[in-house]
C-alpha positions in Angstrom: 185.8 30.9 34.4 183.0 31.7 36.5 179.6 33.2 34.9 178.2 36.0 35.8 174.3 36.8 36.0 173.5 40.2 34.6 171.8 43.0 37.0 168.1 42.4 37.1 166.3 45.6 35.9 163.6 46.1 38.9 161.7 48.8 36.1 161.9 46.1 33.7 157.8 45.7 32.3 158.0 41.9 32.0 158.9 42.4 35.9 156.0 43.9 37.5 153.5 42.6 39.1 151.5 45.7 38.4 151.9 45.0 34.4 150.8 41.0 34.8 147.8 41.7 36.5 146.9 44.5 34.4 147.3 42.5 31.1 145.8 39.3 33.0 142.6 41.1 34.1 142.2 42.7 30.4 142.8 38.5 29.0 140.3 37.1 31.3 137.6 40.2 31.0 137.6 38.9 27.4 136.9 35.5 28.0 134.0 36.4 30.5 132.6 38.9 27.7 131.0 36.4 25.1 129.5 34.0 27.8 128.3 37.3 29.7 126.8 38.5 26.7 123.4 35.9 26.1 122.7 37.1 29.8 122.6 40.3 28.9 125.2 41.3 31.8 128.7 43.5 31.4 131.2 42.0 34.0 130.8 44.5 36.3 127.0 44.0 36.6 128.0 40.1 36.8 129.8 40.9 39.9 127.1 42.8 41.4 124.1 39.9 40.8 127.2 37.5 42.2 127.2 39.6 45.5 123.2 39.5 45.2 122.7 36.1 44.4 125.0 35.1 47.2 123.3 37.5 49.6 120.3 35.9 49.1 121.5 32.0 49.6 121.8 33.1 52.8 119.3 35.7 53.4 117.2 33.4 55.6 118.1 35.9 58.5 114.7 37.6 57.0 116.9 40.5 55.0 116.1 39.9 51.7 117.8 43.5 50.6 121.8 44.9 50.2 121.9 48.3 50.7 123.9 49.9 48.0 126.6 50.7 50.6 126.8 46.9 51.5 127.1 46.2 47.5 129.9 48.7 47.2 132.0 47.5 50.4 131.6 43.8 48.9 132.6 44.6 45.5 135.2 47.3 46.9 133.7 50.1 44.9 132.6 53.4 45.3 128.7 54.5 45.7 129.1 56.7 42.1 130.4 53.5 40.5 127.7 51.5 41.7 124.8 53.8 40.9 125.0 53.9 37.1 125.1 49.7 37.0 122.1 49.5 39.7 120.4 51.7 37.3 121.2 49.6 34.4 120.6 46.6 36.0 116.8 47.7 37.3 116.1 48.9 33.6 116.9 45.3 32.8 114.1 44.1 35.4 116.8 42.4 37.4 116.6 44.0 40.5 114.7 47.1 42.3 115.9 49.9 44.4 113.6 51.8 47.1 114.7 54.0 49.7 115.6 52.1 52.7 112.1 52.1 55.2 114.9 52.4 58.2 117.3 55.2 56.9 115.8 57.3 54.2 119.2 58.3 53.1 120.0 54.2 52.5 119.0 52.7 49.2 118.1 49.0 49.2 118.9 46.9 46.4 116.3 43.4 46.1 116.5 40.9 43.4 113.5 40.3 40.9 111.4 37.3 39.9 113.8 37.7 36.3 117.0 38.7 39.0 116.7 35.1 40.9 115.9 33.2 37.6 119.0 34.4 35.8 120.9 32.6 38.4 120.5 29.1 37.2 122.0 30.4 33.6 125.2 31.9 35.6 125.4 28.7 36.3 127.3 27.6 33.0 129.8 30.6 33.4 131.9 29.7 35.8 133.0 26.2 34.3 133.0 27.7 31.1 135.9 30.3 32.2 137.5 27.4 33.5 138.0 26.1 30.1 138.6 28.9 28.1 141.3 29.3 30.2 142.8 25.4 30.1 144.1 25.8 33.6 144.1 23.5 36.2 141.4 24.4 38.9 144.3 23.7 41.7 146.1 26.5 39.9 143.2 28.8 39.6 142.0 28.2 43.2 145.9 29.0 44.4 146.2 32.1 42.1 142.6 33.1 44.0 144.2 32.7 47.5 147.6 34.6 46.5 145.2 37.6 45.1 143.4 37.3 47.9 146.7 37.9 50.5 147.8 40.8 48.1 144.1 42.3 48.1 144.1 42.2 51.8 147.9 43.5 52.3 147.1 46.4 49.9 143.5 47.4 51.9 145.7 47.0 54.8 148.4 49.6 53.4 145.3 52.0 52.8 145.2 51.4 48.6 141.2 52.2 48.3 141.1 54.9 51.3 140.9 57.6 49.0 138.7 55.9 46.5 136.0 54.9 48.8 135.4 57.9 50.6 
């Protein structure tokens, strides 16, 4: 007698991607929001000092501001998404924003004394995910590229084109 698989359900839940990464992101959002909290910092307003703090390791090329346009295309969000956390994060003292001395219409985006310092806390976070999470950093750096390759094929297939303009 030979066996027989059953059909595979391609609407089954426990089969989409869509459904894994929803639940994923909502799993590890949680873990981030108790080691976020001492700092002060809501992940989304993590993500934007990460794209700050990086900008300025390597803002030796004399530009020590993002525009909020260059925030936004880093982080892949829209300007009106952005504003309300810049705002936030200026009442905080992390950063400033002043209109752009080259294009009035531009907003530039500069860490604070308090901005740069807060850096050396983040520090902690990043191994203390790790952790929380009791996964193997291999598996978390290959689960990063495969995002990554997804990310790119869905920008490529034009997934944010009406969400960013």
């Amino acid at each position: 007698m030979v066996a027989t698989t059953p059909q595979l359900d391609p609407l089954a839940l426990e089969r989409q991607v869509c459904f894994a990464l929803a639940v994923t992101n909502r799993a590890v959002l949680a873990v981030y929001r108790p080691l976020l909290e001492p700092l002060g910092l809501t992940h989304p307003q993590y993500l934007v000092m990460l794209a700050l703090w990086d900008h300025q390791k390597s803002a030796s090329t004399g530009q020590p501001a993002l525009s909020v346009k260059q925030i936004a295309s880093a982080l892949q969000l829209d300007s009106a998404t952005l504003s309300p956390m810049l705002k936030r994060l200026e009442a905080l003292g992390l950063i400033t924003r002043t209109r752009s001395a080259s294009d009035e219409r531009a907003t530039d985006i500069e860490l604070t004394t308090a901005g740069i310092a807060l850096r050396t806390r983040a520090l902690n976070i990043p191994p203390a995910v790790v952790a929380r999470l009791g996964v193997e950093m291999a598996e978390l750096e290959q689960l990063h590229h495969v995002l990554t390759r997804i990310n790119t094929a869905a920008l490529a297939a034009g997934a944010l084109d009406s969400a960013t303009t």
